[in-house]
C-alpha positions as CSV (number, residue, x, y, z in Angstrom):
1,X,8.7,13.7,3.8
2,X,6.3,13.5,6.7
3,X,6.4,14.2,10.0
4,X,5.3,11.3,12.4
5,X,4.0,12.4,15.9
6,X,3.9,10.1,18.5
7,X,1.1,9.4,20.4
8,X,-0.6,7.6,23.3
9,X,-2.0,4.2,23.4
10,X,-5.3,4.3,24.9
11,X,-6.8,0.6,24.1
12,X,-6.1,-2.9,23.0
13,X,-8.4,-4.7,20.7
14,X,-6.7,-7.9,19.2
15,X,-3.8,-6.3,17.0
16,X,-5.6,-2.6,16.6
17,X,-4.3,0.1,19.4
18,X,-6.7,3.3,19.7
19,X,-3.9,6.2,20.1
20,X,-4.6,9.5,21.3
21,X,-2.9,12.4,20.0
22,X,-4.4,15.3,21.9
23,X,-6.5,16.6,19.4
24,X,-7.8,13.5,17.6
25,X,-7.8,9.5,17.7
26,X,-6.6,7.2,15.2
27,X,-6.0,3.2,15.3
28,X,-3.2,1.5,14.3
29,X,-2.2,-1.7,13.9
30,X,-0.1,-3.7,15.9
31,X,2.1,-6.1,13.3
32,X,4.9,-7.3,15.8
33,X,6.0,-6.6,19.3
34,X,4.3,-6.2,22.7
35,X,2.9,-2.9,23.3
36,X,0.5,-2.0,26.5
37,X,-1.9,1.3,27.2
38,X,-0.1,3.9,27.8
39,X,2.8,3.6,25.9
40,X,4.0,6.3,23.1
41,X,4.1,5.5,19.6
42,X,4.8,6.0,16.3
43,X,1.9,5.2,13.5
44,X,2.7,5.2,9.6
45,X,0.3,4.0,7.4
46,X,-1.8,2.9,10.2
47,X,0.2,0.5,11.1
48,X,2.4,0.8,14.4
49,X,6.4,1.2,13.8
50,X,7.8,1.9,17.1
51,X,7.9,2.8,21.2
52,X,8.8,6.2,22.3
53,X,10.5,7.1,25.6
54,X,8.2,8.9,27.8
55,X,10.9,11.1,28.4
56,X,11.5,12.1,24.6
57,X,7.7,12.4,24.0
58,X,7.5,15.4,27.0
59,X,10.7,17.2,25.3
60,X,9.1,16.9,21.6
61,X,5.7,18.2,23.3
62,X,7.1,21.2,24.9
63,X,8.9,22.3,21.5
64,X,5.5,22.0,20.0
65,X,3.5,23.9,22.4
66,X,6.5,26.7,22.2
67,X,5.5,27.5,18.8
């Protein structure tokens, strides 16, 4: 099992999205569905699997940063 982090779209190119996580950047590919900068995702296998509410994103970041 792994654990998928979402992170922040930070550019467009064509069907590859540059996502921020914080500490590192990563591209991932955008198979189906619209998707715009600034929005939270989910990446497995490079490939982009879903939106994440804003609002779910903060609460997952603050249980991480309790730690």
């Amino acid at each position: 099992m792994c654990l998928a982090i979402p992170g922040r779209i930070i550019e467009i190119n064509g069907d590859i999205a540059k996502i921020d996580y914080g500490s590192e950047r990563r591209e991932g590919k955008i198979v189906e569905g619209k998707y715009s900068i600034g929005e939270f995702v989910i990446v497995q296998g490079r490939i982009i699997i879903e939106k994440v509410p804003e609002e779910q994103v903060k609460g997952w970041i603050e249980l991480i940063q309790e730690k």
